[in-house]
C-alpha positions in Angstrom: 0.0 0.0 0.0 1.5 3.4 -0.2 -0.2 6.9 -0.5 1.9 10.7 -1.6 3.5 12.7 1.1 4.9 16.0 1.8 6.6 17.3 -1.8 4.6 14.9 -4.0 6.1 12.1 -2.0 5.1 8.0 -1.8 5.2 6.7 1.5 5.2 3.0 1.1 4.3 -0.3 3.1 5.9 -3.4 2.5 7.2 -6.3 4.0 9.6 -7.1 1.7 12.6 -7.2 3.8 11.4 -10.0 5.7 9.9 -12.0 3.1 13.5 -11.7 2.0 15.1 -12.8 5.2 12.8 -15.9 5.7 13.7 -17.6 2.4 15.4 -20.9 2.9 18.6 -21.3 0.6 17.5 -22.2 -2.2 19.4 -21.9 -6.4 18.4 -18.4 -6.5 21.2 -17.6 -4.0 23.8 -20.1 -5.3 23.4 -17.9 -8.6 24.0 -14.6 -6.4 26.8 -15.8 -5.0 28.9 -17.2 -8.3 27.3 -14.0 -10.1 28.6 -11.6 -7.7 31.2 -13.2 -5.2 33.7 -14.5 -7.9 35.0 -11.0 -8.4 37.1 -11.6 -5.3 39.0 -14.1 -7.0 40.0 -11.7 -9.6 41.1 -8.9 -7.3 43.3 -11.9 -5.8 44.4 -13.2 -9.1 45.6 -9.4 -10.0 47.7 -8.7 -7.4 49.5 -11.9 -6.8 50.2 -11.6 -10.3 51.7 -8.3 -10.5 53.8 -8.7 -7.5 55.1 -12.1 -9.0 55.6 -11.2 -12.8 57.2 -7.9 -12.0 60.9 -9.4 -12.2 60.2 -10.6 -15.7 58.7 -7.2 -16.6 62.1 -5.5 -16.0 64.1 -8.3 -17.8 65.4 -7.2 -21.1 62.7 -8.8 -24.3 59.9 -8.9 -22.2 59.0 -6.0 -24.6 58.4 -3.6 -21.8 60.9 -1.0 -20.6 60.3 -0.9 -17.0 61.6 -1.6 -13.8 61.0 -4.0 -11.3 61.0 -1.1 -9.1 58.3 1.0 -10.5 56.4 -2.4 -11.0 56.3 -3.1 -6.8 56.6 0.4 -6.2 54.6 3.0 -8.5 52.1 0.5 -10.3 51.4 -0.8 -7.5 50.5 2.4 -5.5 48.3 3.3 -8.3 46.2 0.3 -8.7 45.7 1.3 -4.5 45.1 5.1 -5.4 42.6 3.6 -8.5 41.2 1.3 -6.3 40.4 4.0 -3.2 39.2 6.1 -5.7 36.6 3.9 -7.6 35.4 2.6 -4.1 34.3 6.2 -3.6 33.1 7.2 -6.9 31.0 3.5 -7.7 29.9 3.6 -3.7 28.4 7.1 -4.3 26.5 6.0 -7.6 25.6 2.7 -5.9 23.7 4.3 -3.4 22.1 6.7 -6.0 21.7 4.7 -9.2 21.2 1.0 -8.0 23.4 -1.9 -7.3 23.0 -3.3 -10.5 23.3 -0.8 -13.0 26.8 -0.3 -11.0 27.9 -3.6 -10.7 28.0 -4.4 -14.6 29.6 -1.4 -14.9 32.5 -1.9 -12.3 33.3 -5.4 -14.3 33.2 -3.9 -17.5 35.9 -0.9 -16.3 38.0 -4.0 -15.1 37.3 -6.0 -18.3 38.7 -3.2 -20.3 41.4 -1.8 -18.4 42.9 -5.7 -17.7 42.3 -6.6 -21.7 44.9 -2.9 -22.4 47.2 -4.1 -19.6 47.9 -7.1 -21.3 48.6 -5.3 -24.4 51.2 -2.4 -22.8 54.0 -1.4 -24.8 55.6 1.2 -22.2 55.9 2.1 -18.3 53.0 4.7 -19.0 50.5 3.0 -20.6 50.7 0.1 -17.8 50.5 2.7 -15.6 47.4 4.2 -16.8 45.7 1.1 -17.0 46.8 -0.6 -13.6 45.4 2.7 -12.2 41.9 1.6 -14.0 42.0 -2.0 -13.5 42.2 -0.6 -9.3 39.0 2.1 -10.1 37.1 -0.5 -11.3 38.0 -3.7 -8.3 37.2 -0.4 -5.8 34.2 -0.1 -7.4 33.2 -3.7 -6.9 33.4 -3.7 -3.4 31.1 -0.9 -3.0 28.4 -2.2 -5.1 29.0 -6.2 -4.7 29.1 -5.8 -0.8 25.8 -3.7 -1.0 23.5 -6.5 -3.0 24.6 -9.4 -1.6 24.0 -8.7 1.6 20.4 -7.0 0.7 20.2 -10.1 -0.9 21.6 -12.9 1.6 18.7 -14.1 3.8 19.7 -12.9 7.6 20.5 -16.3 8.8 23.3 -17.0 6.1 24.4 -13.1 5.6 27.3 -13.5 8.2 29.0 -16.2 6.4 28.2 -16.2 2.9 29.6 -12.3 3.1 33.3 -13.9 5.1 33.6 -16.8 2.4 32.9 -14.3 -0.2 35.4 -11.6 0.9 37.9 -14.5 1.8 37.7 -16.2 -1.7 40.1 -13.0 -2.9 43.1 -15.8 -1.6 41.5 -18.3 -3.8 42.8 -15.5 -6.4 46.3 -15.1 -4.4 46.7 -18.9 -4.9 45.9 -19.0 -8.6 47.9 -16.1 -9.7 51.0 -17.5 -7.7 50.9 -20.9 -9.7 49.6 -19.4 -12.8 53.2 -17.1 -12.8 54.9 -20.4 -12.3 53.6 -21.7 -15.7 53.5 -18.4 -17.4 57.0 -17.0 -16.5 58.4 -20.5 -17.9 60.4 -19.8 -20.8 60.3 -23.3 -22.0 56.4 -22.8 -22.0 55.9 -19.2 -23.4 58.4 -16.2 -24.7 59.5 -13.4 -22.3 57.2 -11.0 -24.0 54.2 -13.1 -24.2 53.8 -15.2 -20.8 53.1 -12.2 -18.7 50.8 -10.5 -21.3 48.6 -14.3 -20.7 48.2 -13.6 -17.0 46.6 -10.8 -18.0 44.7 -12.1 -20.5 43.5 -14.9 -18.2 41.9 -12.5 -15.6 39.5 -10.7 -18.7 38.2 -14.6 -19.9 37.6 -15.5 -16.3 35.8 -11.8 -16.3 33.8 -12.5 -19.2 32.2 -15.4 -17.6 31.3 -13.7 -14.7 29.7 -11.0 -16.5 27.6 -13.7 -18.1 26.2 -15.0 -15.1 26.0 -11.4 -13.7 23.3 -10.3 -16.0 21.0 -12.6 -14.0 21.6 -10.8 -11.2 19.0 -8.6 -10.2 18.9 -5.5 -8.9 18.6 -5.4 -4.9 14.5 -5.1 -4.1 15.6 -3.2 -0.7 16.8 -0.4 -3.2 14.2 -0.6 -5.4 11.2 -0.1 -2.9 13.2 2.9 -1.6 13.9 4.6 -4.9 10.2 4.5 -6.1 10.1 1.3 -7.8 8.4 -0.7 -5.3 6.1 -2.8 -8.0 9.0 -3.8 -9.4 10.2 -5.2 -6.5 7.0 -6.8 -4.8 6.9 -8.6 -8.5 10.6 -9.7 -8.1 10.0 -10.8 -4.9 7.3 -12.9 -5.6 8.8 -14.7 -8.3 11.7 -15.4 -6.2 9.0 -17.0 -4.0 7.4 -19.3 -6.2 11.0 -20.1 -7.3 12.0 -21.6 -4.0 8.5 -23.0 -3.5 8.8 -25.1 -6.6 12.5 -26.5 -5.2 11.8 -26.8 -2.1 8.3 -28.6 -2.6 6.8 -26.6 0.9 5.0 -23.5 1.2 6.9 -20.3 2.9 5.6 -19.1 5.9 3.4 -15.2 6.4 6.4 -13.1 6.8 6.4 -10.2 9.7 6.8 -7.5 9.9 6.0 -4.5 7.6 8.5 -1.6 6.9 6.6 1.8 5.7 9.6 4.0 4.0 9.3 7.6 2.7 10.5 7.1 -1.3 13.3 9.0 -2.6 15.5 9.8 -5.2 18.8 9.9 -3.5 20.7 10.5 -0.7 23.5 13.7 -0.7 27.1 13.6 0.9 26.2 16.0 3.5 23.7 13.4 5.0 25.7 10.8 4.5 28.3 12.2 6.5 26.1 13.3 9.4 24.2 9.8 9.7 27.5 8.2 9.3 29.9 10.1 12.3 26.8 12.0 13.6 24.6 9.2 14.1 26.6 6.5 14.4 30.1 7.5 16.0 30.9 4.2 17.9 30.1 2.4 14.7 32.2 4.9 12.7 35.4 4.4 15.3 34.3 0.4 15.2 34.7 0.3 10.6 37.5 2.7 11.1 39.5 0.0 13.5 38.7 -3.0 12.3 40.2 -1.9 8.4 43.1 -0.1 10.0 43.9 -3.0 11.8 43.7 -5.5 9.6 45.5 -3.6 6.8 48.1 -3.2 8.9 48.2 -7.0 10.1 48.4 -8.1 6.8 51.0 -5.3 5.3 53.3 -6.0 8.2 53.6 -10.1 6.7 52.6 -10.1 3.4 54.5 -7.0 1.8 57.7 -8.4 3.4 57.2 -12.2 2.6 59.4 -13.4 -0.1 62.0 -11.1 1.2 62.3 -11.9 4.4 62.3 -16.0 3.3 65.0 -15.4 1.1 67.4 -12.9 3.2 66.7 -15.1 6.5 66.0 -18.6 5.2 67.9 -18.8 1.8 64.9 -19.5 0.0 65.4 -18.9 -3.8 63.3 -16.1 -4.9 62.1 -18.5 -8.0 60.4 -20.9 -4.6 58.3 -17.8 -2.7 55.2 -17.9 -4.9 55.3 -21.8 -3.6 55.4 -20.3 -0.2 53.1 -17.7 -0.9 50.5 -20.2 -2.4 50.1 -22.2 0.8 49.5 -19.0 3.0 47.3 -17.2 0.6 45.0 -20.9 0.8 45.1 -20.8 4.6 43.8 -17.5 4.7 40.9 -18.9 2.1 40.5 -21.3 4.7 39.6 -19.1 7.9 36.5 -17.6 6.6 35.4 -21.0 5.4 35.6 -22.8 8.3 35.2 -19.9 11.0 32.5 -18.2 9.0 29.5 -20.0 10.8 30.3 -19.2 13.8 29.7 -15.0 13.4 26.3 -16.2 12.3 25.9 -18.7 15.3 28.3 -17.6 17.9 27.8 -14.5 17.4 29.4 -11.2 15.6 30.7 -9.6 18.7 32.7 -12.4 20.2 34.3 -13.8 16.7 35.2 -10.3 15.4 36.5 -9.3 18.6 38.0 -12.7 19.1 39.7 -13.0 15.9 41.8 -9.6 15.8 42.8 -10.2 19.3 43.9 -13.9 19.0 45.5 -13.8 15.1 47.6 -10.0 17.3 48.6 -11.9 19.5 49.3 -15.2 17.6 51.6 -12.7 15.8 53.3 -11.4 18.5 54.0 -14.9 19.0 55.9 -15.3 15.7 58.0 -12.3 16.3 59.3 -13.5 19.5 60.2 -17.4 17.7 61.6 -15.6 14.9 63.4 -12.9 17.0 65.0 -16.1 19.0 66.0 -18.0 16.0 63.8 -20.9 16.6 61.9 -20.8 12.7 63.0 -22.1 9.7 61.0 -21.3 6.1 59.2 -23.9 6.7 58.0 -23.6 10.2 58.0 -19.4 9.7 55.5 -20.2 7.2 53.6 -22.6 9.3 53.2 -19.6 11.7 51.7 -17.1 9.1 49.1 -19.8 7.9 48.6 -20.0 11.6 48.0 -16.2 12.0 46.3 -15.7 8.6 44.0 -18.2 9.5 42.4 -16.2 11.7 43.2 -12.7 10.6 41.5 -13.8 7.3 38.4 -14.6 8.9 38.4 -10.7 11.0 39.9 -8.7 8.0 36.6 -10.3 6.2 34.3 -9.2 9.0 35.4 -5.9 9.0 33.6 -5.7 5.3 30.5 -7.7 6.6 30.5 -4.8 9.6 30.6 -1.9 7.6 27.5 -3.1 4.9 25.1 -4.1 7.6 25.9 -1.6 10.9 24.8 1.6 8.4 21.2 3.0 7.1 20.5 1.2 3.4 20.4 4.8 1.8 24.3 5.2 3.1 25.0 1.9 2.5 27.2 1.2 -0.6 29.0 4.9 0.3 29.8 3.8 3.8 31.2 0.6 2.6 33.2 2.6 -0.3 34.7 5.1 2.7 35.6 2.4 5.3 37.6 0.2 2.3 39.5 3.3 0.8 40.9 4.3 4.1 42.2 0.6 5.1 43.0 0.1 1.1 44.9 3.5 1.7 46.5 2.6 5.4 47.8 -0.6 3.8 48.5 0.2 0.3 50.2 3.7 0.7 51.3 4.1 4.8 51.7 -0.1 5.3 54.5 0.1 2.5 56.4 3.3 3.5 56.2 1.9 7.1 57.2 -2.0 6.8 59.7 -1.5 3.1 62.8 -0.6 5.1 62.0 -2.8 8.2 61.6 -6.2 6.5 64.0 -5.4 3.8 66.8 -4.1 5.9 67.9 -7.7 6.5 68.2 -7.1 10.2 66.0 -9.8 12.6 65.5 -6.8 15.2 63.3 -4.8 12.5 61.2 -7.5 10.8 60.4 -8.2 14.7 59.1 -4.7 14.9 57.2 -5.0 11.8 55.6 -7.7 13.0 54.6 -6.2 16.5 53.4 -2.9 15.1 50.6 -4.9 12.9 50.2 -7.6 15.6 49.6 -4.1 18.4 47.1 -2.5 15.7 45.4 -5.7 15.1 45.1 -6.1 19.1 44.2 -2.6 19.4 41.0 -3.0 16.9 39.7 -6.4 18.0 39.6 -4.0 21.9 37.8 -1.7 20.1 35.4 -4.8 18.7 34.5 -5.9 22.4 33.3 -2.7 23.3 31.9 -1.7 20.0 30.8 -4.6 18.0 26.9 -4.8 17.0 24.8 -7.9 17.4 23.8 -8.1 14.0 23.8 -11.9 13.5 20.9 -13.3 11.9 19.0 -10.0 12.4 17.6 -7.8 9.7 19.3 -5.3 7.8 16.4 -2.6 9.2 17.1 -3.7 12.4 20.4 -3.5 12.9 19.7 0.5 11.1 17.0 1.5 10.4 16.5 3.2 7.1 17.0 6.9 6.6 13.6 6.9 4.9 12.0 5.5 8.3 13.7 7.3 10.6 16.7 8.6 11.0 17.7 6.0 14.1 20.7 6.2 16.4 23.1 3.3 17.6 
């Protein structure tokens, strides 16, 4: 039912939301997932294989003149910069223009920029298009983040949204065996295995795009932005869907949600509900990214160096190495992931930044000793990672569900850049000289400062942390267009 309000108007009733929420898994949400989850595996699949091919980039015939320098060091910090600023730009038109609409767009900007990566001919043009390859994965998180879990019935949101997030070290793992095979000269030329990496990433985008135009748009949104038919039809097709599979009848669902439609939401409003409305969620997304960035910057961007100035690994054997953590990680949210939807949010998210800090602390002391060889200093990152993995994927869960629907995508696009940015840009100039400098005393520091933060976030957590397991989005905050709600 709905009738016009102040300004010409429509205040609508529906009970959309929890129709949504009481749907048993069913097909329907085995296609949202692969349609709109797999896009993790690319971002992992990108930046494994950047960091891995960029010795071959510098080598003379790989038909590139560039550094392995400006590879690590300047490509790399713009796929960060195009990746903080996409999240920001997609997050706004997200909120404003649909999930969607924004979601085939952010593949297509990766489809594109990837496809003219694999075809650079100098340092600039790689540049430029590693810089769009990042706008476009920022963009993803925004809008991918936003529909599935306005999608996700509340009893499954918690871990389908970990396993999702996690499934970017599925990526790690494939692009560190796929530059095995493609930097093999036997296999492929200098000048062409790299450009198949590449090349790779835009077939395995094509399919997704293919299963993403099934996808459809997010009925929360819709009802909101005045196209509340729409959505009641959606839903109920969705219904008779699951009906049909499941062979029962769904229950009544309760309750209704009457929303005041509108067009969109400005920054200004954004901003207030966001800091204004919500500071101790604010302080709670801030942490938990932070924290996690720094976690993972103080291991991950030091890795292969520190295996092969301490353990006199061969710098041709780290993706091996790297390959077996990245899985681990993969593994956390996998296995850990029911448990923020059972256990509750609170207790694992707080519990898994304090434990994977202090697990790390742990490791600097071994490996401050002398006590770790490659292969037990590895055993002791897939111990860490194993449960850092499974917080660094709540802290994205936290962020979509803990903010108004209208702020959604924007809040999730504000709270990524500024970990993508404390990791990619300050994790680097902090941790580069430390685990590089071939001297035990600093990688220990490394490791302490991201073990501290990591602590320091998952205290924040305990005190912080909303109860949002296997409640409803407009619960947890209620929508702008209901009210403007306080937490």
């Amino acid at each position: 039912m709905s009738d016009i309000g102040a300004a010409g108007q429509r205040t609508v009733t529906t009970r959309i939301p929890a129709r949504l929420d009481r749907l048993p898994w069913s097909r329907w949400h085995w296609m949202i997932v692969i349609g709109l989850g797999t896009v993790w595996i690319l971002d992992g699949l990108e930046v494994t294989v950047v960091g891995n091919i960029a010795s071959r980039l510098s080598e003379e015939g790989s038909g590139l003149a560039i550094s392995g320098a400006q590879v690590t060091g300047i490509a790399a910090a713009l796929y960060v910069a195009g990746a903080c600023s996409g999240a920001l730009v997609f997050g706004w038109l997200t909120d404003r223009f649909g999930r969607k609409k924004l979601f085939l767009i952010t593949l297509a900007v990766y489809l594109a920029a990837t496809a003219l990566t694999a075809v650079s001919f100098s340092a600039w043009w790689f540049f430029l298009f590693r810089f769009l390859t990042g706008f476009g994965i920022g963009g993803e998180y925004a809008a991918i983040n936003s529909a599935i879990d306005e999608l996700i019935p509340s009893k499954y949101r918690g871990r389908v949204d970990l396993i999702i997030n996690g499934s970017f070290w599925l990526g790690a793992v494939a692009g560190s065996l796929l530059s095995v095979v493609a930097l093999n000269t036997d296999i492929f030329p200098k000048d062409i295995g790299w450009r198949l990496t590449f090349a790779l990433g835009v077939v395995l985008g094509l399919v997704i795009l293919l299963v993403r135009r099934h996808v459809p748009e997010s009925p929360r949104w819709m009802f909101i932005h005045g196209r509340d038919e729409e959505a009641e039809k959606l839903v109920d097709s969705v219904e008779h869907e699951v009906e049909e599979e499941t062979g029962r009848d769904l229950p009544r669902a309760e309750p209704a949600i009457t929303v005041r439609q509108r067009e969109s939401v400005g920054f200004g409003l954004i901003a207030r509900t966001v800091f204004r409305s919500y500071p101790k969620r604010a302080v709670l997304g801030l942490s938990l990214f932070v924290g996690q960035a720094f976690l993972y910057n103080a291991i991950t961007f030091g890795f292969g160096s520190i295996l092969v100035t301490f353990f006199d690994v061969s710098s041709g054997a780290t993706g091996y190495y790297f390959a077996v953590i990245a899985f681990c990680n993969f593994l956390g949210p996998l296995l850990l992931g029911r448990l923020f939807d059972t256990v509750g949010r609170k207790l694992m998210i707080a519990g898994t930044y304090i434990l994977s800090g202090l697990l790390l602390f742990g490791t600097a002391g071994l490996f401050g000793a002398g006590w770790l060889t490659a292969v037990t200093m590895t055993g002791c990152w897939c111990l860490v990672l194993f449960v850092a993995s499974a917080g660094a994927s709540s802290a994205y869960l936290t962020v979509s569900e803990i903010f108004p629907m209208e702020t959604r995508a924007m809040a999730i696009a504000f709270f990524y850049a500024v970990g993508t940015a404390a990791g990619g840009i300050t994790g680097p100039l902090v941790f580069a000289d430390l685990t590089g400098s071939g001297v035990v005393g600093d990688t220990v520091l490394a490791f302490c400062i991201g073990a501290a933060l990591m602590v320091a976030a998952g205290l924040v957590a305990s005190f912080f942390a909303v109860a949002a397991e296997q409640k409803s989005l407009e619960d947890i905050a209620t929508p702008l267009s209901v009210s403007e709600g306080k937490g």
